[in-house]
N, C-alpha and C positions, 0 to 999 in steps of 0.2 A: 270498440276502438276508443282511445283517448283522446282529449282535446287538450289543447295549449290552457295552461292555469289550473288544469285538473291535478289533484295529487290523488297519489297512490303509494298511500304508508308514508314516511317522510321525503318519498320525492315528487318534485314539482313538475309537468312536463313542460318542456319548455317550443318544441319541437317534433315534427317524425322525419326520422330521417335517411324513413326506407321500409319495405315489406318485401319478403320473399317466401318459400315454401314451410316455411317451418312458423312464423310468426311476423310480429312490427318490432320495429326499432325506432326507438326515439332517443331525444336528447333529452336528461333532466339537470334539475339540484337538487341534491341531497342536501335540505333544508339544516339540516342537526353539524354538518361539517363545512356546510356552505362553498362547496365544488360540484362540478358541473360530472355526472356520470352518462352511462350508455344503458338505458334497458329497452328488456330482448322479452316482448311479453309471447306467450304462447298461443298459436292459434285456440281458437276453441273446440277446433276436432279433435286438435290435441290433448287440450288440456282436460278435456270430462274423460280423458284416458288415464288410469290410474298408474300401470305400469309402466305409461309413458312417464309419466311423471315421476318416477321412481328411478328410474331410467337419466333422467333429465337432473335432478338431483346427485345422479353418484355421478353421471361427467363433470357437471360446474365444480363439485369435491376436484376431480383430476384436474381440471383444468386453473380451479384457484393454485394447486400444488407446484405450475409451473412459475416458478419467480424467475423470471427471467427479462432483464430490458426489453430484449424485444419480442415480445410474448404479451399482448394488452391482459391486464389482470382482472381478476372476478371477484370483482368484492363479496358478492354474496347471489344467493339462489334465496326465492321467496313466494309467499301467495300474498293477495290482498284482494277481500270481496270478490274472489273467487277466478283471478288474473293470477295467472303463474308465468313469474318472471324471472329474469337474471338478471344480477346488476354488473355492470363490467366499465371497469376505466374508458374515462371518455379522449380521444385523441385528436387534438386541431390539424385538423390537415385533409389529403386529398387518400386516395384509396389508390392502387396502382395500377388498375386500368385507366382512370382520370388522367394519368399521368406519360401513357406510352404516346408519342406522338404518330402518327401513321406511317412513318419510317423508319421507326425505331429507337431506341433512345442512345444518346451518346455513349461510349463506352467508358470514360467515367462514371457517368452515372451507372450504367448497368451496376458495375463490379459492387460499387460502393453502397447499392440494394441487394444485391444478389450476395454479399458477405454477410449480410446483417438475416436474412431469410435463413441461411442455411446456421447462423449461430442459434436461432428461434427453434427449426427445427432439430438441430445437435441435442439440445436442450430435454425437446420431447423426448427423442428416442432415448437419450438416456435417462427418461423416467417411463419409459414403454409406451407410449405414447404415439399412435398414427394417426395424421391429422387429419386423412381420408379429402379434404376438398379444399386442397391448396389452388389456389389463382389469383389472378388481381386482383380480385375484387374482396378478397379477403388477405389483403396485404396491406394497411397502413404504411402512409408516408406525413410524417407530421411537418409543419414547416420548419423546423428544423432540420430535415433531412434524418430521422430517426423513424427505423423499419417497426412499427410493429404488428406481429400477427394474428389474426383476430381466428372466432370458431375452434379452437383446438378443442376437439372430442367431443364436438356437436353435430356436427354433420351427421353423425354414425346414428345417431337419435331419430331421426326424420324417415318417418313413416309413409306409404302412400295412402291415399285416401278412399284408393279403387278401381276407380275408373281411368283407360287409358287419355280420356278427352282430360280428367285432371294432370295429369302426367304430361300432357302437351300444354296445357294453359302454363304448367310450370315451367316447361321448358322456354316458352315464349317470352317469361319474364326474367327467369334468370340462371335457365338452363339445368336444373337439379333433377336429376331422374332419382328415382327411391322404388323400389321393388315389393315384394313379400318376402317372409325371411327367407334367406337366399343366400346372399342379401345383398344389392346392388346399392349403393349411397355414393352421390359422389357430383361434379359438374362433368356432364359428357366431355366437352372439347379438352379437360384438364385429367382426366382419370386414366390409370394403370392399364394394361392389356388385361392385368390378371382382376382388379376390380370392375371390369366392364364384363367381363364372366362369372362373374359372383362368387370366386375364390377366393380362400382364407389372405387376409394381405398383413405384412409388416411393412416395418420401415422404407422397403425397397419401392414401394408402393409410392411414394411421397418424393420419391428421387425422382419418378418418373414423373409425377405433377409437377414439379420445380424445373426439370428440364422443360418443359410443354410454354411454363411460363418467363425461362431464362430467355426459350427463342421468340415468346412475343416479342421478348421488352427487346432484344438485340432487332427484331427484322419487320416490327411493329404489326405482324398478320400471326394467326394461331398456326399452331404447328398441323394441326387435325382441324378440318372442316368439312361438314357437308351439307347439305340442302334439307334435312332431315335429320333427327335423333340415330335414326337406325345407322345413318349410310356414316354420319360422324364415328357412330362406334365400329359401323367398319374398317375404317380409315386408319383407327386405333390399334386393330386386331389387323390389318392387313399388308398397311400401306406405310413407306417414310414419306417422313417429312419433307418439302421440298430444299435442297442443297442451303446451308443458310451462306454459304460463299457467293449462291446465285442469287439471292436475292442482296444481300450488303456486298459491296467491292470493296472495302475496306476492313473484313473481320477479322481480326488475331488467328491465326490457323489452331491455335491450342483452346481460344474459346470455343469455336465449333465442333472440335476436338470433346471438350466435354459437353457440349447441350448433347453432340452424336453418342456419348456412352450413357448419359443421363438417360435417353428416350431408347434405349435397346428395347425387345420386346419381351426377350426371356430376361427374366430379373436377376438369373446368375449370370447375364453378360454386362448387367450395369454396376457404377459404385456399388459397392457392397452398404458402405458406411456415410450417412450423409456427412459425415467430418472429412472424408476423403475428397469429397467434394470442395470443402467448404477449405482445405489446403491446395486444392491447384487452383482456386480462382484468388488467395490469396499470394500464390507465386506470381499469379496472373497480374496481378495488380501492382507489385513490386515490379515486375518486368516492367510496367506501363508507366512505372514512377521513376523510372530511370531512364529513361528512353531505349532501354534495351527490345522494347518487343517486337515481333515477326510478326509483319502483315501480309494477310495473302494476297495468292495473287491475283488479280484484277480481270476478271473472265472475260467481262463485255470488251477490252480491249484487246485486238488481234495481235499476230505475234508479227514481227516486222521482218524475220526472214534473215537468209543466210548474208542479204547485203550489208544490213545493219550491225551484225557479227563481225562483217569485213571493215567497215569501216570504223568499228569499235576499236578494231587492232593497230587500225592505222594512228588513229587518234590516241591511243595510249602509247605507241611507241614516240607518237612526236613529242610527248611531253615526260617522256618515261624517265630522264636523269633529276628532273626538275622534282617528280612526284614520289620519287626514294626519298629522295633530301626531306622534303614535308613530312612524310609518314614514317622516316627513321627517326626524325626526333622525338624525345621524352613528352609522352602525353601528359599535356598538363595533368595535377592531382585535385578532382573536384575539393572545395574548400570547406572546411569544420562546418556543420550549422547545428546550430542549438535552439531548440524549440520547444515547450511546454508540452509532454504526455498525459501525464494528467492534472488539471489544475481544478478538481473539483472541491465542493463546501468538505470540511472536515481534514484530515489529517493522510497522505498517502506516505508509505513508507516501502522498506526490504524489494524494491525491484529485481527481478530475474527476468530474463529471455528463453524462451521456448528455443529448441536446440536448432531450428531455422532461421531464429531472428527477427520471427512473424511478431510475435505475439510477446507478451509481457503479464506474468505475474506478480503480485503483489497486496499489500495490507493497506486494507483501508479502514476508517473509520464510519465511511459510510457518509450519507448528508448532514444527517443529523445526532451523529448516534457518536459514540466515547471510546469502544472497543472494536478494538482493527478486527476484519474478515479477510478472507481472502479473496482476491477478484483477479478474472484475466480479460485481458482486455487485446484485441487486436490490431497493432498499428495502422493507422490509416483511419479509423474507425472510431466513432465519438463516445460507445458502450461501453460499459465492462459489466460483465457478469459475477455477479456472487457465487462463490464455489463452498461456501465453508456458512455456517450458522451458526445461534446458539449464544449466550452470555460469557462465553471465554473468549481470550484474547487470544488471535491465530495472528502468528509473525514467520519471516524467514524463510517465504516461497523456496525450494527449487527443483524445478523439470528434473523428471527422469530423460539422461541420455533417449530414448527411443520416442519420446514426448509423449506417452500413454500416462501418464501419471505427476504429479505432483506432490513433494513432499512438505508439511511443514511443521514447524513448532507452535504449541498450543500450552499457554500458561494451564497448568492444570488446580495449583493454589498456591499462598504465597512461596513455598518452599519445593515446589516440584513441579515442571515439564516435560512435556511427551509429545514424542516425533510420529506423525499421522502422516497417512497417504492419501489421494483422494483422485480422481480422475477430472482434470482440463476442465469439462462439462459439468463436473458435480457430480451430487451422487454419495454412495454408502462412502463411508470412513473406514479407514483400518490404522489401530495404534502399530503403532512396529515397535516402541521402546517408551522406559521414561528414565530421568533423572532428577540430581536435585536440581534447582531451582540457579542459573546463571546468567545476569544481563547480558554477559556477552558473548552469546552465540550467533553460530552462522551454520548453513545447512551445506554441505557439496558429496555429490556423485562421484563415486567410481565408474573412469569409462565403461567399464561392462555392466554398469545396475545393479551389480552386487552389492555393494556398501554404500554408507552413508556417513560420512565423517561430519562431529559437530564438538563443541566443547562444552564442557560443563564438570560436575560432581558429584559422587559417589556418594558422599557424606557431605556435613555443613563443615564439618572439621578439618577439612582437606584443599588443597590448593586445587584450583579450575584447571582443568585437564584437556586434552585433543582423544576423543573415541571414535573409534568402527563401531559402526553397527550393521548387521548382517537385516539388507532391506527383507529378506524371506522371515527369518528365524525371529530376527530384533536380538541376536546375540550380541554383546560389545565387549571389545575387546580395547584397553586403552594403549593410546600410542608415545610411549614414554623415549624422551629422549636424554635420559642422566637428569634432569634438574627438578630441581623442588620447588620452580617459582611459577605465578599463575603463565595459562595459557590458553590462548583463545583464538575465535576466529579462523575457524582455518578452513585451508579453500585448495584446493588438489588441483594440479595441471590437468590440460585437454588430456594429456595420455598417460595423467593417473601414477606417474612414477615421479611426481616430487609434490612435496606438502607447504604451501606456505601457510604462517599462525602470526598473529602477535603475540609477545611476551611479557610481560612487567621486569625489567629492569633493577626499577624501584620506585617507590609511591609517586605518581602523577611522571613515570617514565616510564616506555616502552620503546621495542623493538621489533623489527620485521625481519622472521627469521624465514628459511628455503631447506626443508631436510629430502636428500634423496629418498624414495620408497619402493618396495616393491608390489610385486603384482596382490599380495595378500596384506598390501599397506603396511609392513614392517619395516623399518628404518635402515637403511644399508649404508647410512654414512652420518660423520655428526651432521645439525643444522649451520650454516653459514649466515650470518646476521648483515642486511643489505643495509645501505648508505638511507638512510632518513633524517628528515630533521629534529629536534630534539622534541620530546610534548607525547603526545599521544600516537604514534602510527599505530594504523586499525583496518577492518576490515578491507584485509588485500586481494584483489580478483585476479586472475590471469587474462591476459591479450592470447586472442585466439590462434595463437601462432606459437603460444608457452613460451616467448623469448623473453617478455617483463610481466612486472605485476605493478598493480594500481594501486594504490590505498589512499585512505584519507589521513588527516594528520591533519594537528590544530587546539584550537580554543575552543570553548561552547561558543562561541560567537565569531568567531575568526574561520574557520575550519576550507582548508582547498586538498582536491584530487593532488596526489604526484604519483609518477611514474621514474620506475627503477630497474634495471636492466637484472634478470636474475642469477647472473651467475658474477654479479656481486662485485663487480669490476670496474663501474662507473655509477659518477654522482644520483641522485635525483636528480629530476627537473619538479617545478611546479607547474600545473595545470590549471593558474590562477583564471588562465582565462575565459577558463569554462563558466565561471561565475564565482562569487563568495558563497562562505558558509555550504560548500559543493560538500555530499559522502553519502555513505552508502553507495558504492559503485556496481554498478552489473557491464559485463562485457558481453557481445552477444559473440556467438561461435562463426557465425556466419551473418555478411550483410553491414562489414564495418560499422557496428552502432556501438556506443555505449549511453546506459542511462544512469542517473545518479539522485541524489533528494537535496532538494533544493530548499532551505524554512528560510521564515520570515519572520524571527522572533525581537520582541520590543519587554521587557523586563523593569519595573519601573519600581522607584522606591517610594514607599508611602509610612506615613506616623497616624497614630491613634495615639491622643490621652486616655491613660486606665485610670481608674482607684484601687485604694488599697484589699475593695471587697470584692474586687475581679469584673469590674464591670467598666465597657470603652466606647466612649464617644466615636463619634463620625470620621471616619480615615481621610485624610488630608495624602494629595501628591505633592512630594519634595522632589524629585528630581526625576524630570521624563526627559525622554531624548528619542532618535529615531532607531537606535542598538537597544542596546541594554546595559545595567547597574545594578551591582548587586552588592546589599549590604550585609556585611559577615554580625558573629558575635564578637563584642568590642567595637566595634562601630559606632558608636554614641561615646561623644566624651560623656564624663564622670558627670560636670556641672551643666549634661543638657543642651549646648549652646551650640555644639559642631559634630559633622561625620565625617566618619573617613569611609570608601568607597571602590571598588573595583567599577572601571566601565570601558567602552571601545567609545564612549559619545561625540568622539572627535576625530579618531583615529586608532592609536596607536594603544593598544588593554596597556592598562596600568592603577595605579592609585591616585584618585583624586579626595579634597576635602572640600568641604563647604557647610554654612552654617547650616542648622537644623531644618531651615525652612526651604533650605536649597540652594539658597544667593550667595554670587561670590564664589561659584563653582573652579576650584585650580588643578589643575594638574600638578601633581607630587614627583613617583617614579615612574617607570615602566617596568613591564616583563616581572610584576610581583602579585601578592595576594594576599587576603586574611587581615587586613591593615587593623591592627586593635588602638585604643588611646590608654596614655600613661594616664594617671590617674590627674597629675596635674595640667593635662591637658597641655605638653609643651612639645611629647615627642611622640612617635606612632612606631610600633612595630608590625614588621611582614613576612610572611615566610617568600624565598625564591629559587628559582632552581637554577639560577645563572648557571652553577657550578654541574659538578656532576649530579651531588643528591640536595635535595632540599635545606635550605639555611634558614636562619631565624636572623631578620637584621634590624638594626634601628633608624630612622631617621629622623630629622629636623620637622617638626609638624610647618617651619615656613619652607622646606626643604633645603636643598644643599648634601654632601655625599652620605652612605649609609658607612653601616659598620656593622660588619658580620659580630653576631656571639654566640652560636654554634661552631663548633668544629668538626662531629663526623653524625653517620648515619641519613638517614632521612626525616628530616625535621620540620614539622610544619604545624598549623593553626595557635598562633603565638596569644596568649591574651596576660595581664597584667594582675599581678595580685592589689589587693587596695590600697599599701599602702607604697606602692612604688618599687620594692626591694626586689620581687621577683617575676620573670618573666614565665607562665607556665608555656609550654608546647607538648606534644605527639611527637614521639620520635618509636621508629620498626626496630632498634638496634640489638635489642635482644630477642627479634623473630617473630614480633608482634608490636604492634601500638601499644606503649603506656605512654603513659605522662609523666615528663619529666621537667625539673626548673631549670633556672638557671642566672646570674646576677643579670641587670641590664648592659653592663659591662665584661662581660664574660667571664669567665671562670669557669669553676668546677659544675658539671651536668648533673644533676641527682633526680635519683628516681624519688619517685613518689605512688605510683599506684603497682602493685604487684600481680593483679588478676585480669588486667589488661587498661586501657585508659585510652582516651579520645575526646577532642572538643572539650576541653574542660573550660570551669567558671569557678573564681571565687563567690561566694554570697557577699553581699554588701556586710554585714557584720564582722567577716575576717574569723570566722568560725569554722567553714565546710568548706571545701571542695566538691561541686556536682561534675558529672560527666559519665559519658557513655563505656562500654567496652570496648565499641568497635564501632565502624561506620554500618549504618544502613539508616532503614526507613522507622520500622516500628520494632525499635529494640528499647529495653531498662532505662531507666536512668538511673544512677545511685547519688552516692553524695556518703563522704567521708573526713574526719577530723583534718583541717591543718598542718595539725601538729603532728598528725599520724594518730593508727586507730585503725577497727573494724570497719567497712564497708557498708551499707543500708541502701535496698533497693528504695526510691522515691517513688517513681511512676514506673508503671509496666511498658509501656509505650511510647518514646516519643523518636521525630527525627532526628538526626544525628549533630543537627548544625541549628535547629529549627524550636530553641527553645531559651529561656535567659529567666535569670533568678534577680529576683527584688526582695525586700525586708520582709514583705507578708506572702509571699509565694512564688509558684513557677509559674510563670505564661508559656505558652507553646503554640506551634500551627497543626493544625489537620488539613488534609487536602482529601478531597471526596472521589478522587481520579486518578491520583498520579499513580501509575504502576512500578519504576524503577524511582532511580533516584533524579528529580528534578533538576539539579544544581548543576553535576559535574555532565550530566547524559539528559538536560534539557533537551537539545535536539535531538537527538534519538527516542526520546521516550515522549513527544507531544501529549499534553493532558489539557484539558477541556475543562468546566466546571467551575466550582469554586472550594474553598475551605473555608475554614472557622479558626478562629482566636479563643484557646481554652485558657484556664487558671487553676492551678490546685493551689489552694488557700491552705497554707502549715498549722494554720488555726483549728479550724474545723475538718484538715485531712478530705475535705470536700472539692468535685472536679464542676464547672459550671461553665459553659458558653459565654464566652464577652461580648463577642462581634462575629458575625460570618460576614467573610472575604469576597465578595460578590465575582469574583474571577479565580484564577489556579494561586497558591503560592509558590515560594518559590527563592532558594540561592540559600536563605537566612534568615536571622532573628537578631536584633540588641535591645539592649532594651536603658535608658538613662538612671545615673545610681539614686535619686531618689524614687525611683519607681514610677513617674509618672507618664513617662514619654516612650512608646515603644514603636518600635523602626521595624518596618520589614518589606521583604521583596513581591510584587504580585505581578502576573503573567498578565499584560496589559494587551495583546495582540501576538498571536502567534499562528504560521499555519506554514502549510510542507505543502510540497509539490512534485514530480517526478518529471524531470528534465531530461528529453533524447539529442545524445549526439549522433550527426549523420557523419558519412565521412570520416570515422575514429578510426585510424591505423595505429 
């Protein structure tokens, strides 16, 4: 035995905090991590037993395997001086026999233990797992109200020692009877018919422990008792349990309902599946959270007879015209409530509903961790279980109609993902498809579970597409409807016969289209494009009744739910008042819910001094606020001294200016972006989409009206040649991004890059042209004559907007996390981390670290024309959330 201050290996005891048949229990610290653990040291009959110990070894393996919340975990199996022990997470709190009061416990509480047990045990059996000596006393309750379940695949370990007087001493302390191989293990009052016979047990076995201690906790007495080990396992083997109606007057008739199929005696009369379970006590609890449930009925009070009948009749005829009039009017409609589902540390995203409404999947980041998993988590219930592992990023949960399965998308590298299935509980994977590589997807069922509609593409070369995929096979089949523009998002009616997607329009515009389908997903009529407002409409859900669809629409900053009627007939409405910055929507089928992602992002602009040899002083904040500000390329006048800026800091996105240090902040326009400086620092230009497609405009850097100087196509990221004469932009017009100029006064549009072009920059010298092909994250950058000329790749990698050129080289940002593109899908794509301020020096053709960015970057890069001052955006606070609405019709 150990005493308090004695170590063993690096832990400290601190405490015992218990002995039974198998060994002691104390409390330590794990000196080397400085947390408080549980070790579980081995008797010593046990432990000079070898294949005990070998034994004892391969369960604590099974039993570290289960990660699961409410599951206490095993850090490790060990010896020391000749002590063989387990170490197992330590839990503040009481054990749940501590906790029944001797009349049983409330029925809130029951449910709200009794959900989280049967998640614990879900867990086990789908990793084969029978826990053999489920009871209170191996149920944690922490003070938080968090279940978790201790002994998983220990019990089965424990040996008897010989003698029946041992076997009664243990009974006496804590009821454990153990056999010869047999093999009987288990706590009498809580054990199966079939493991008090010494017969082979599964999972079924544990249904019937969980019942045994469903009806403590409900009636505060054991279901099985007797005067004796023997007469208890008779009781087991022969007798029910007495009426749980007769002993509580007040029990749900469906609760008793299940403790009575939990405790059948033949195991093919009980749950089959402890998940079966673990779904009528979660109906049970909705019923209880609506005030819909059925109480039974009240035994101890007698029944009052035919007179009471009679005078029921009279009584209701006297008030009988009065009591139509009440109960024909319109029952009020309980009202909206919106309430935090998950607001945990890290990043929650892609919510879906399980096809009851119960339950809720989704991506998370975890507590601490960068890359989303997938978790589910049951309403009502403060857990979520990890379904999904491993170093890739898993997004885009959704339920198989039959709710056996889960389907999601798994980044599988930067160019290619693949659609996985996986079961509720966890468990093996299976790939069903892949493709290339698209930010913007979503996952939806066919009513019958034969397909799985998502978008994406074939090639890099190819416009993003709407595909079937055959959930058996992983055949796909794409779903074209005449156009060659991207398409995405698409999300199928409850009954599977119409498709809605978004579309691209044209650059930084989309549409919310509706195409009839049929039963094999082919299109039986064209798409009809529904009432949205201009910007982004995106990720459209269907209301459980297939009459509208939801989507989000908006700004990176701005962003609200609207709802659209779908056959295309009337306006939107906005659902502003679900909150700001509302998307990602999920509708549940059943249970009027909908939930949505809620972020909380803050974006701020910061300056570093460089030198010419690539090296940057201490980053300075110029302009913080409680939104966000995001500075483009151009952004810095020429002479250093002012910026110009996109932000919502006040209200309404638009362009403001202020000097470099940040003071003297004004509002310029609204509803614009990209704001570059003339070189003389007098005028600002911005692209806008007032119109249909994007413009290029000019305005007054003290403001006053603008002045379009584009005339067609889609025209955007304006920046200034040195010496004034030419304004470059990005225009689609001939089917792709180049770059073309154009007077600051307008006139004639000329091309200029032939192989594609984006984001361009003049060099301070008035020599080259740099800029990308195309948008993304880690694409070329080139750089070409002026004057015209051959092409010259510069860097192999940079981002797209995230880079500016000085006299002696390029600066640019790395970000250590971002997965998609920061800027325009900030909130969609939460990153974590930090980046770095690089420099490729023209001199030495050499790349070198300036500075790292102690948080995400993020929007931009400028950088001032003598090189000295460089401006850029950093993710100063940001974090997501999943918000349920109750009451969503």
């Amino acid at each position: 035995m150990l005493i308090v201050g004695q170590r063993i290996g690096p832990y400290e005891i601190v405490e015992k905090l218990g002995q039974g048949g198998m060994g002691i229990v104390y409390k330590a610290r794990d000196t080397r991590l400085n947390r408080f653990v549980v070790l579980k040291l081995l008797l010593t009959v046990h432990s000079n037993d070898e294949s005990q110990l070998r034994r004892l070894a391969t369960e604590a393996r099974t039993a570290s395997m289960l990660n699961h919340p409410n599951i206490v975990t095993v850090h490790d199996v060990s010896c020391e001086n000749g002590n063989d022990f387990i170490v197992m997470e330590y839990v503040s709190g009481h054990v749940l026999d501590q906790l029944i009061p001797r009349k049983g416990m409330r029925l809130n509480e029951v449910l709200k233990i009794a959900i989280q047990v049967t998640d614990a045990l879900s867990a086990a059996a789908a990793a084969g797992v029978v826990h053999r000596d489920l009871k209170p006393g191996n149920i944690m309750v922490s003070d938080a109200g968090l279940v978790k379940v201790v002994d998983f695949g220990l019990a089965k370990l424990i040996e008897p020692t010989g003698s029946d007087e041992t076997l009664t001493m243990r009974m006496d302390s804590d009821e454990l009877w153990h056999t010869q191989e047999g093999t009987v293990v288990g706590t009498v009052s809580y054990m199966s018919p079939e493991q008090a016979e010494g017969k082979p047990l599964d999972t079924r076995s544990d249904i019937f422990s969980f019942g045994a201690v469903l009806y403590e906790m409900v009636t505060g007495q054991k279901a099985f008792r007797g005067e004796t080990r023997l007469s208890t396992i008779s009781a087991i083997l022969r007798d029910e349990p007495q009426p749980v109606s007769a002993v509580v007057s007040d029990i749900p008739r469906d609760l008793e309902k299940i403790i009575n199929r939990c405790l059948r005696k033949d195991p093919a009369r009980r749950f089959q599946n402890i998940a079966d379970v673990r779904i009528a006590l979660l109906e049970l609890k909705e019923e209880s959270d609506s005030g819909k449930l059925t109480v039974g009925e009240q035994p101890r009070k007698a029944r009052r007879g035919w007179i009471i009948g009679a005078w029921c009749t009279v009584a209701v005829a006297a008030i009988g015209a009065g009591t139509f009039l009440y109960y024909s009017r319109p029952t009020p409609q309980a009202e909206i409530r919106v309430t935090p589902l998950t607001s945990y540390e890290g990043f929650q995203r892609d919510p879906a509903f399980s096809p009851d409404g119960n339950q809720i999947a989704f991506a998370w980041t975890g507590r601490s961790g960068i890359v989303t998993h997938i978790y589910v988590k049951v309403i009502g219930t403060e857990t979520s279980l990890p379904i999904t592992f491993g170093d890739r990023m898993d997004m885009h949960p959704a339920w198989s109609p039959n709710g056996r399965s889960i389907a999601f998308i798994r980044v599988l590298s930067p160019t290619a993902t693949g659609i996985y299935e996986v079961s509720p509980l966890g468990g093996p994977e299976r790939q069903i498809a892949e493709l290339f590589s698209e930010p913007y997807q979503a996952l939806s069922w066919s009513q019958d579970g034969k397909w799985l509609v998502t978008s994406g593409r074939e090639r890099a070369d190819q416009p993003s597409g709407i595909f079937a995929i055959s959930a058996d096979s992983g055949e796909r089949k794409r779903i074209t409807f005449g156009n060659t523009s991207d398409e995405f998002y698409p999300a199928l009616s409850p009954d599977s016969r119409q498709l809605a997607f978004s579309r691209a329009l044209g650059y930084g515009i989309w549409g919310i289209f509706v195409a009839p389908v049929n039963a094999n997903l082919e299109p039986t009529g064209r798409p009809r494009q529904l009432d949205s407002p201009r910007g982004l409409p995106r990720q459209p859900v269907w209301t459980a009744d297939g009459k509208d669809v939801v989507f989000a629409n908006g700004s990176t900053v701005n962003t609200h739910l609207w709802r659209v009627a779908a056959d295309g007939n009337t306006p939107a409405r906005n659902l502003s008042t679900l909150g700001e910055v509302a998307y990602q929507p999920a509708i549940a089928a059943h249970g009027e819910r909908l939930a949505y992602v809620r972020d909380f992002n803050n974006v701020d602009i910061w300056s570093v001094k460089v030198t010419p040899s690539g090296k940057a002083g201490l980053p300075v904040q110029v302009i913080a606020s409680p939104r966000s500000s995001w500075i483009r390329p151009g952004g810095v006048s020429l002479d250093g001294k002012r910026i110009a800026f996109e932000s919502d800091r006040s209200g309404p996105y638009g362009i403001w200016v202020a000097n470099i240090d940040g003071s003297q902040a004004t509002f310029l326009t609204d509803v614009s972006g990209s704001p570059a400086w003339s070189p003389d620092a007098q005028e600002i230009a911005f692209d806008s989409r007032r119109d249909t497609h994007g413009e290029i405009y000019v305005i007054s850097a003290d403001g006053g009206p603008a002045r379009r100087v584009t005339t067609r196509g889609d025209n955007l990221h304006p920046g200034w040649s040195r010496d004034g004469s030419w304004i470059y932009f990005d225009s689609n017009r001939t089917g792709r991004f180049e770059v073309f100029k154009v007077s600051p006064r307008g006139g004639d549009e000329i091309q200029v890059t032939r192989n594609g072009g984006f984001a361009s920059q003049e060099s301070p010298d008035r020599k080259f042209l740099f800029y990308t092909h195309a948008r993304g994250l880690r694409i070329p950058l080139f750089k070409m004559p002026v004057a015209g000329g051959p092409e010259v790749q510069v860097l192999p990698a940079v981002h797209d907007r995230w880079w500016g050129v000085n006299n002696y080289g390029v600066w640019f940002m790395e970000s250590a996390t971002t997965s998609f593109d920061p800027g325009l899908w900030l909130m969609e794509t939460p990153s974590a981390g930090h980046g770095s301020l690089r420099f490729f020096n023209f001199a030495t053709e050499s790349i070198t670290t300036g500075a790292t960015i102690p948080k995400s970057p993020a929007g931009g890069l400028a950088i001032s024309s003598d090189g000295n001052t460089l401006v850029y955006n950093q993710v100063d606070h940001q974090a997501t959330e999943i918000r349920l609405v109750e009451n969503f019709r």
